[in-house]
PyMOL Python script that loads the backbone (N, CA, C, O; Angstrom):
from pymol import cmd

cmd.read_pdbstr("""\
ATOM      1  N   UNK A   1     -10.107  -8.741  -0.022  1.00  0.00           N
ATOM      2  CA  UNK A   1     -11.445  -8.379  -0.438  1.00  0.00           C
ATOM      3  C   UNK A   1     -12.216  -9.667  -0.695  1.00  0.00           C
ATOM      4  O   UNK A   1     -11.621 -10.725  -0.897  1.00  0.00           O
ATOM      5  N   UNK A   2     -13.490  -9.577  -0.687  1.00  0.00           N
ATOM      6  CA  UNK A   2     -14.388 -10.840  -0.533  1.00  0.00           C
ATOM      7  C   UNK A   2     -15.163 -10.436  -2.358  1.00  0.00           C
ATOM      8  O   UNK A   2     -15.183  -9.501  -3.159  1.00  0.00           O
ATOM      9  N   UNK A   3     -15.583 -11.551  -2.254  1.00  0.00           N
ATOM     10  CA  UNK A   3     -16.970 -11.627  -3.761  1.00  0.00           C
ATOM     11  C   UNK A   3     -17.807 -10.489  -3.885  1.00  0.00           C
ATOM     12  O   UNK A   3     -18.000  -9.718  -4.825  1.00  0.00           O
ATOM     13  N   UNK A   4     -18.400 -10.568  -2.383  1.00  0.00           N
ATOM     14  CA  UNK A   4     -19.414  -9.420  -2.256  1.00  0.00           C
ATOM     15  C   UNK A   4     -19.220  -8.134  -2.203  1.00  0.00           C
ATOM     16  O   UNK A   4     -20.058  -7.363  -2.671  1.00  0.00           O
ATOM     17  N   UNK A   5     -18.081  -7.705  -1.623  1.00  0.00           N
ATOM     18  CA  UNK A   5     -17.346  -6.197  -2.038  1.00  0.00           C
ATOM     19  C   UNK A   5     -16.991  -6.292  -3.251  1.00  0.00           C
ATOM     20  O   UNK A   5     -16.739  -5.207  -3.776  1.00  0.00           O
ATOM     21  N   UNK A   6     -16.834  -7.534  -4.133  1.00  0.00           N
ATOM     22  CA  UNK A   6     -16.027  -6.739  -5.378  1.00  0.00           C
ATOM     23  C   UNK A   6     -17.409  -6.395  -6.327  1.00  0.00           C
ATOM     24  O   UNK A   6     -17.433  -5.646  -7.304  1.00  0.00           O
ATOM     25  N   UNK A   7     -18.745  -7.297  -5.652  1.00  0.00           N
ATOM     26  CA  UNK A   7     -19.787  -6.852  -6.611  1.00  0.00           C
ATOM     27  C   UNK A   7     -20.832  -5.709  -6.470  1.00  0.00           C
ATOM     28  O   UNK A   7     -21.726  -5.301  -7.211  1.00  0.00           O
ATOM     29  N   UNK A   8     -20.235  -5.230  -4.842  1.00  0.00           N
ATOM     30  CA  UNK A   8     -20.494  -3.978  -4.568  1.00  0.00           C
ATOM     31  C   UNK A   8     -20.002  -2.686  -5.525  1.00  0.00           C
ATOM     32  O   UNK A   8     -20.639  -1.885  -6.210  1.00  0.00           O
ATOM     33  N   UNK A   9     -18.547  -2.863  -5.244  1.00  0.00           N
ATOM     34  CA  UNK A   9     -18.069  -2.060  -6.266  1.00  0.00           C
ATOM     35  C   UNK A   9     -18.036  -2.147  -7.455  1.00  0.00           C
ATOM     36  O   UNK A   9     -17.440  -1.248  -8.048  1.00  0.00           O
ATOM     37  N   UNK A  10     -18.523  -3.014  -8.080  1.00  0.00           N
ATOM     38  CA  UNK A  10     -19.149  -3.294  -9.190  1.00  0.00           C
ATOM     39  C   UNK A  10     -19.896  -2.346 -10.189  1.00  0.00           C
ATOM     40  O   UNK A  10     -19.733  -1.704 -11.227  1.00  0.00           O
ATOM     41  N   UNK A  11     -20.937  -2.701  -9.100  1.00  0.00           N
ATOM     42  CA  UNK A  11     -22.616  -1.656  -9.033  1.00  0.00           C
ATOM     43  C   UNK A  11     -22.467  -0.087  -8.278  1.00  0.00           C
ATOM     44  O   UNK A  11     -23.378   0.673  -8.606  1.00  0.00           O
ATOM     45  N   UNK A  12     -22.040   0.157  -7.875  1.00  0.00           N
ATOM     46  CA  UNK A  12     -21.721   1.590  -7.297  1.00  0.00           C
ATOM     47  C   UNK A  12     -21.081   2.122  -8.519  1.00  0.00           C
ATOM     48  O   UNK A  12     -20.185   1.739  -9.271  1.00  0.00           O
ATOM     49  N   UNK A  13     -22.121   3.478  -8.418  1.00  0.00           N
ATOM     50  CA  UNK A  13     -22.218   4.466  -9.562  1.00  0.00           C
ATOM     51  C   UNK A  13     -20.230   5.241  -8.770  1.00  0.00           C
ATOM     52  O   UNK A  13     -19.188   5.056  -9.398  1.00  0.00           O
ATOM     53  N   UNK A  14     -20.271   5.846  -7.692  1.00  0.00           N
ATOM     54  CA  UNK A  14     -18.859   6.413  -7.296  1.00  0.00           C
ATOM     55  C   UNK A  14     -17.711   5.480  -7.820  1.00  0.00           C
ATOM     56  O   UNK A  14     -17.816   4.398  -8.399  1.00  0.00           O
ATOM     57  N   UNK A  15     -16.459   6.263  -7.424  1.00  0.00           N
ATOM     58  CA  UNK A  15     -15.532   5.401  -7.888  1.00  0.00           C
ATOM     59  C   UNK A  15     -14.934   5.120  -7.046  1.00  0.00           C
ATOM     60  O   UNK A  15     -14.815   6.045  -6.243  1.00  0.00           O
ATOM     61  N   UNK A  16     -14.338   4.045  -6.723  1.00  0.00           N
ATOM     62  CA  UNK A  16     -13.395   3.482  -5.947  1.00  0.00           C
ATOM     63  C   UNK A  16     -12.289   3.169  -5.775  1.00  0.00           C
ATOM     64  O   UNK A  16     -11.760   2.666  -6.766  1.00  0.00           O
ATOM     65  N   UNK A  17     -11.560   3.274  -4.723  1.00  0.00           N
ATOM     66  CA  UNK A  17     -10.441   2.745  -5.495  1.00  0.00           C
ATOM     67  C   UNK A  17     -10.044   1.543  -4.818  1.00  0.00           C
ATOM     68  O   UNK A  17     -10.380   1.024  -3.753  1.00  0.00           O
ATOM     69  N   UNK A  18      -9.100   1.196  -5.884  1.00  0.00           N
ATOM     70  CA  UNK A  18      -9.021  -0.760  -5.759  1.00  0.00           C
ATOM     71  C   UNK A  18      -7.298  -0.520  -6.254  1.00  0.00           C
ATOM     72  O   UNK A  18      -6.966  -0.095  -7.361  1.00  0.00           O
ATOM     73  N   UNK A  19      -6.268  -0.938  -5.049  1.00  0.00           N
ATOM     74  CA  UNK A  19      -5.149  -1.705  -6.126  1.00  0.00           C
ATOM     75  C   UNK A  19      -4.877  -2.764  -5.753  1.00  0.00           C
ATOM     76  O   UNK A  19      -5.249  -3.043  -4.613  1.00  0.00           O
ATOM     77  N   UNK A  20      -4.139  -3.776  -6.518  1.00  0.00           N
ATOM     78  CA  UNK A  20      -3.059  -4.994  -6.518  1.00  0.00           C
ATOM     79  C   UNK A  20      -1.640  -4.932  -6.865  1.00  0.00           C
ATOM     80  O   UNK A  20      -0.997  -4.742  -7.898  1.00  0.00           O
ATOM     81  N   UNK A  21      -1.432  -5.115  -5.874  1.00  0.00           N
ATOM     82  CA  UNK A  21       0.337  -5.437  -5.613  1.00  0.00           C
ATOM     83  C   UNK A  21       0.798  -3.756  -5.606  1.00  0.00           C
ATOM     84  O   UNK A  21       1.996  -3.489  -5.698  1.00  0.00           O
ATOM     85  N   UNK A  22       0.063  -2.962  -5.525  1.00  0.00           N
ATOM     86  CA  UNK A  22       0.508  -1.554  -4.918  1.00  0.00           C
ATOM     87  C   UNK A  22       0.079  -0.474  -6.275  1.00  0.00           C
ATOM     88  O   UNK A  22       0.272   0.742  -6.265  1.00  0.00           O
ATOM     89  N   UNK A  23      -0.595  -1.328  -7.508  1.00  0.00           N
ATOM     90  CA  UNK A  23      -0.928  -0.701  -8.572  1.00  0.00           C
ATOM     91  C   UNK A  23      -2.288  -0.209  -8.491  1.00  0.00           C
ATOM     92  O   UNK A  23      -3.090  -0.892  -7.855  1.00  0.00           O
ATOM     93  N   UNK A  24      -2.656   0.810  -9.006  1.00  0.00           N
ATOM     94  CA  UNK A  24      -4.325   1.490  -8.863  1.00  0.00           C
ATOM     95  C   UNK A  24      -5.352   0.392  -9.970  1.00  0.00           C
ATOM     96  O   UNK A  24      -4.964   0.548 -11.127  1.00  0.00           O
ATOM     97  N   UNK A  25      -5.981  -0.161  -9.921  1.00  0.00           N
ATOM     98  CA  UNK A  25      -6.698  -1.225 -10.712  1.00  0.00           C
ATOM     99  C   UNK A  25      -8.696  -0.978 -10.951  1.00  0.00           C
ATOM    100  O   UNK A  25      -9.594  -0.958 -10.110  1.00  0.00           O
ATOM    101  N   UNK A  26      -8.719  -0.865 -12.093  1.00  0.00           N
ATOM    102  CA  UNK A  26     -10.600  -0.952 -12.153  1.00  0.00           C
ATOM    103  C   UNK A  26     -10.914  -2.356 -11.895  1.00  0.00           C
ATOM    104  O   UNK A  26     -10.268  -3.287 -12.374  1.00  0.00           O
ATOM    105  N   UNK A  27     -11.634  -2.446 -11.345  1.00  0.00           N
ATOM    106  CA  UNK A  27     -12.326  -3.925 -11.650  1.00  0.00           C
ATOM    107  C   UNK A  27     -13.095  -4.268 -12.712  1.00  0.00           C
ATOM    108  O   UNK A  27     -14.164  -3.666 -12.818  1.00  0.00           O
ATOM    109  N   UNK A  28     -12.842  -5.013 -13.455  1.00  0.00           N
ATOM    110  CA  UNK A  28     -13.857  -5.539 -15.034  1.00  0.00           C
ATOM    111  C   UNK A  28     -15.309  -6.295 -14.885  1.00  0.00           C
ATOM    112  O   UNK A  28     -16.365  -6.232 -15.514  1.00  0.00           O
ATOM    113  N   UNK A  29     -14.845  -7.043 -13.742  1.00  0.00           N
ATOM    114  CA  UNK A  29     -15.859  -8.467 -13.654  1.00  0.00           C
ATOM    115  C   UNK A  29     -15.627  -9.281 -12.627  1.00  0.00           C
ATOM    116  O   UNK A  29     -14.559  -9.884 -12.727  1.00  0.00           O
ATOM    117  N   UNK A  30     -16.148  -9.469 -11.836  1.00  0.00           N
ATOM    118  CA  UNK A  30     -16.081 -10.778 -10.746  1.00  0.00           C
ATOM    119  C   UNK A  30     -16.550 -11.953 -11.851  1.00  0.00           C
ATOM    120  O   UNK A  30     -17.514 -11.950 -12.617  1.00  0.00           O
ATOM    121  N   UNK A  31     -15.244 -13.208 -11.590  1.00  0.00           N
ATOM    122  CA  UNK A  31     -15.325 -14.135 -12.644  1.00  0.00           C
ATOM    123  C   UNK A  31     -16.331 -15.207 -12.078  1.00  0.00           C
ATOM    124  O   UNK A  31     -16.521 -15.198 -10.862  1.00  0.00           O
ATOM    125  N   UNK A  32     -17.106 -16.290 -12.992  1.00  0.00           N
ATOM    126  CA  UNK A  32     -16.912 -16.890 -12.262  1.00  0.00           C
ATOM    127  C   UNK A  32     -17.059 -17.987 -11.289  1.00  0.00           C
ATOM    128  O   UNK A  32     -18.120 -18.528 -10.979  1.00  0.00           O
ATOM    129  N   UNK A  33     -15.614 -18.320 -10.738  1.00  0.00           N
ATOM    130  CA  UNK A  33     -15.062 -19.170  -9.722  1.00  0.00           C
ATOM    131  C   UNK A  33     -15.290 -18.790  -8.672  1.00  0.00           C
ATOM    132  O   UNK A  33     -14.965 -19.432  -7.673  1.00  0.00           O
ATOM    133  N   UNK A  34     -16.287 -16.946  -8.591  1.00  0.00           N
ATOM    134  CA  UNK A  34     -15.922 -16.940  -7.421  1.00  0.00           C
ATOM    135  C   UNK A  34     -14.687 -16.174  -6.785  1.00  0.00           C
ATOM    136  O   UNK A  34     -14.914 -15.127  -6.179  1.00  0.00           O
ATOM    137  N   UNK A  35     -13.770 -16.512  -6.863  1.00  0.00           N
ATOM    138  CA  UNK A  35     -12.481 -15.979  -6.143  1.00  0.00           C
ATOM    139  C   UNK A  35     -11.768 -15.427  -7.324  1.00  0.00           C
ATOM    140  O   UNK A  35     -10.623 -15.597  -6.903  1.00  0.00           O
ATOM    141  N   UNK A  36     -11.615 -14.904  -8.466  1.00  0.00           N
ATOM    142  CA  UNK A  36     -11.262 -14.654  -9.164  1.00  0.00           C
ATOM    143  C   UNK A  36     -12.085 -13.301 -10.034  1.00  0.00           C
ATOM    144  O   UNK A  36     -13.255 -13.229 -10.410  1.00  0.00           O
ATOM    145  N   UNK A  37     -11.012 -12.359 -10.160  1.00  0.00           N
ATOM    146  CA  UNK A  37     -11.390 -10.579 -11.145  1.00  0.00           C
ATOM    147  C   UNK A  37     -10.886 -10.533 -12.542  1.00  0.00           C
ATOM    148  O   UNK A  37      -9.699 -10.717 -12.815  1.00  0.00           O
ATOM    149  N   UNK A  38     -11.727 -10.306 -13.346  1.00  0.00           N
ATOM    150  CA  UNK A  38     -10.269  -9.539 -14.462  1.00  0.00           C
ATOM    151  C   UNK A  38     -10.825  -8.151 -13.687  1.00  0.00           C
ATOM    152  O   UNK A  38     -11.868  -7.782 -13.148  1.00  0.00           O
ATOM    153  N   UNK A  39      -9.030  -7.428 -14.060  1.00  0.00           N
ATOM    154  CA  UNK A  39      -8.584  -6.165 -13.569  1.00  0.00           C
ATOM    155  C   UNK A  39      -8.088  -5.646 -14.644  1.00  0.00           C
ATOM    156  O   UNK A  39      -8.073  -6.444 -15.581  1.00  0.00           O
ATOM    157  N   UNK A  40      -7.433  -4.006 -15.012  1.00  0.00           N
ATOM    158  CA  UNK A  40      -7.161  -3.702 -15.530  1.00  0.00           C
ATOM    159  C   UNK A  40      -6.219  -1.872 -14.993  1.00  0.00           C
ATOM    160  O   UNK A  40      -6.938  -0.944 -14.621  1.00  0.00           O
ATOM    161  N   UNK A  41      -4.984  -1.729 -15.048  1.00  0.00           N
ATOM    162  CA  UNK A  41      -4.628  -0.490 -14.961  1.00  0.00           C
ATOM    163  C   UNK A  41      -5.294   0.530 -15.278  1.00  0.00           C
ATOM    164  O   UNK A  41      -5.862   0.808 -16.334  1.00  0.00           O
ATOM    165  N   UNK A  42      -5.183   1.222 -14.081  1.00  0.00           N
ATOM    166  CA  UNK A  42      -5.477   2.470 -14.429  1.00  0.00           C
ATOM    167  C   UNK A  42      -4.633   3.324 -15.309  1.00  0.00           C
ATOM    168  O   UNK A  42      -3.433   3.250 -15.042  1.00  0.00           O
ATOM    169  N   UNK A  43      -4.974   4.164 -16.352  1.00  0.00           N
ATOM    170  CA  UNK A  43      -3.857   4.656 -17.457  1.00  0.00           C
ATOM    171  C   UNK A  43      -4.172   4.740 -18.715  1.00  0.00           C
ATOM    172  O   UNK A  43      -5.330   4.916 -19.095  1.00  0.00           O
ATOM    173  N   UNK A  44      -3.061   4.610 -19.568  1.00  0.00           N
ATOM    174  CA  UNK A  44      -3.542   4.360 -20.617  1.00  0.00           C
ATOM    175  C   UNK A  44      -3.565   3.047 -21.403  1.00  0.00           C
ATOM    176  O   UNK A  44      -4.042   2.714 -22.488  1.00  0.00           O
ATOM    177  N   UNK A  45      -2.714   2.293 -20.235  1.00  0.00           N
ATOM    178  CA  UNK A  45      -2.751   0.705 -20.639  1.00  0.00           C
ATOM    179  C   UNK A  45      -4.446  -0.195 -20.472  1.00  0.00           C
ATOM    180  O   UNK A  45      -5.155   0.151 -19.527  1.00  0.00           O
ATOM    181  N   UNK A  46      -4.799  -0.954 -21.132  1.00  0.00           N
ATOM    182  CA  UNK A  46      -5.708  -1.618 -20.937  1.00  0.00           C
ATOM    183  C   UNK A  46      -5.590  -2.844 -20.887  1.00  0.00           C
ATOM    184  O   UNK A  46      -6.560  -3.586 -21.045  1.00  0.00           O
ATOM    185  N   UNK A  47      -3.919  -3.443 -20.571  1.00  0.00           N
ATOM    186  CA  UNK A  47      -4.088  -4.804 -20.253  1.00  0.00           C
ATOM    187  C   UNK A  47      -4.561  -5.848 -19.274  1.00  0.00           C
ATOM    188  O   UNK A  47      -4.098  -6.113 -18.164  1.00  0.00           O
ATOM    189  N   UNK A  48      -5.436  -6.311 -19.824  1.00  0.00           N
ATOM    190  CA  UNK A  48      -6.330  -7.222 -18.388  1.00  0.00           C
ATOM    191  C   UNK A  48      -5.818  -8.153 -17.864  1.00  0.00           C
ATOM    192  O   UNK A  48      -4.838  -8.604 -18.458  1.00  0.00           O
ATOM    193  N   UNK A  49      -6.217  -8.806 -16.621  1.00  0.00           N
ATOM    194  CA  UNK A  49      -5.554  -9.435 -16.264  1.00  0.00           C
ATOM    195  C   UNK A  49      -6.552 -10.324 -15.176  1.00  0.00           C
ATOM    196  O   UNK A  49      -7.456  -9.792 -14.532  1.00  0.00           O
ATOM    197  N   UNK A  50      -6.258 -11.556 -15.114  1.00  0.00           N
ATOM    198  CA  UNK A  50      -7.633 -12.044 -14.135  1.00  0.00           C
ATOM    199  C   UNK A  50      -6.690 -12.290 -12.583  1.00  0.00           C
ATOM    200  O   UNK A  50      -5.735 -13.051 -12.745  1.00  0.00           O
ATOM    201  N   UNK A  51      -6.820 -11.862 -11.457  1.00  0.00           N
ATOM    202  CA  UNK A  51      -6.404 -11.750 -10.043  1.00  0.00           C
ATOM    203  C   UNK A  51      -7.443 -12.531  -8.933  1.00  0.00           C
ATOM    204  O   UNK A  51      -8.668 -12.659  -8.940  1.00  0.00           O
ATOM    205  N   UNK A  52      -6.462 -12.963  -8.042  1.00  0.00           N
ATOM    206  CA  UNK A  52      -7.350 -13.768  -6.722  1.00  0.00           C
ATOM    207  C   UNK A  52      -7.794 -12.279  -6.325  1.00  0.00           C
ATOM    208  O   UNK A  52      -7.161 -11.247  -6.551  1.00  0.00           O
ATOM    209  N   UNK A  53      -9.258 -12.435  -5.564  1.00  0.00           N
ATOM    210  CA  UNK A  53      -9.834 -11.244  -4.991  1.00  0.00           C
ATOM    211  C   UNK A  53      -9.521 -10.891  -3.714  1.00  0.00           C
ATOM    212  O   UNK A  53      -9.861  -9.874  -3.110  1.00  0.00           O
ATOM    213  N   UNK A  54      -8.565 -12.188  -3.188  1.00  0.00           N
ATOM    214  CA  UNK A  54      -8.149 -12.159  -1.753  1.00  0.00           C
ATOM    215  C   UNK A  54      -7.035 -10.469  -2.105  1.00  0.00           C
ATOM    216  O   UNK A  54      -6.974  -9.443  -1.427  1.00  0.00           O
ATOM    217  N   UNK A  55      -6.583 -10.697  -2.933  1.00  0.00           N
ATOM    218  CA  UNK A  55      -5.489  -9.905  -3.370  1.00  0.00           C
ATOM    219  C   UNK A  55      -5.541  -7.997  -3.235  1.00  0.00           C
ATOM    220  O   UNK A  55      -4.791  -7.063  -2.951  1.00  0.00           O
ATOM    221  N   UNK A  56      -6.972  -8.255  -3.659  1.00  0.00           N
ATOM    222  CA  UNK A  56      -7.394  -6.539  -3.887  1.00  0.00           C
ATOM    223  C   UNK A  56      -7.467  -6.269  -2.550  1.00  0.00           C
ATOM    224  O   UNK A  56      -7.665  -6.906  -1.516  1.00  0.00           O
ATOM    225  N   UNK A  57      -7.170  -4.742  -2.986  1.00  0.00           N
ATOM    226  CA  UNK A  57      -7.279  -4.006  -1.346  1.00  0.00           C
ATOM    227  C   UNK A  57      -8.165  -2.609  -1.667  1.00  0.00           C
ATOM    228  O   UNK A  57      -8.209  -1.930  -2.694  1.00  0.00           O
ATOM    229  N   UNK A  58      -8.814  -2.463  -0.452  1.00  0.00           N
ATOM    230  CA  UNK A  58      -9.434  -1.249  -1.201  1.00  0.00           C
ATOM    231  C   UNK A  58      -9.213   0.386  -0.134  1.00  0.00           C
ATOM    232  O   UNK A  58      -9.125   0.570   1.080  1.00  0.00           O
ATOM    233  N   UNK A  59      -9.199   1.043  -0.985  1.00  0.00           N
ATOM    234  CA  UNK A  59      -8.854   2.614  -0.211  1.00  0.00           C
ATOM    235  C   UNK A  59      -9.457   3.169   0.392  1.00  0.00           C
ATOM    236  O   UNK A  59      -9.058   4.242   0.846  1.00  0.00           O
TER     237      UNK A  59
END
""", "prot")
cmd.dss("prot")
cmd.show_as("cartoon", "prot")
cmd.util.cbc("prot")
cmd.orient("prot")
């Protein structure tokens, strides 16, 4: 995924879906460097986590 898709999905009212490393993930924030997200599980966990955006994949 690029900068500009992640700030697409950002701003889009629908939901999307986004995982990393095979996990379902919201996106928080394009950081930034640029190439870098905090993410966060979908669930009831809310641990964040900041990810390369090369990384995300989207559904």
């Amino acid at each position: 995924m690029d900068a500009k898709r992640v700030k697409q999905i950002l701003s889009s009212s629908a939901e999307i879906e986004v995982k990393y490393n095979g996990a379902s993930v919201w996106i928080d924030k394009l950081n930034e460097d640029g190439r870098t997200a905090t993410v966060h599980l979908r669930g009831p966990l809310e641990e964040r986590s900041e990810v390369e955006i090369g990384e995300l994949t989207e559904l």
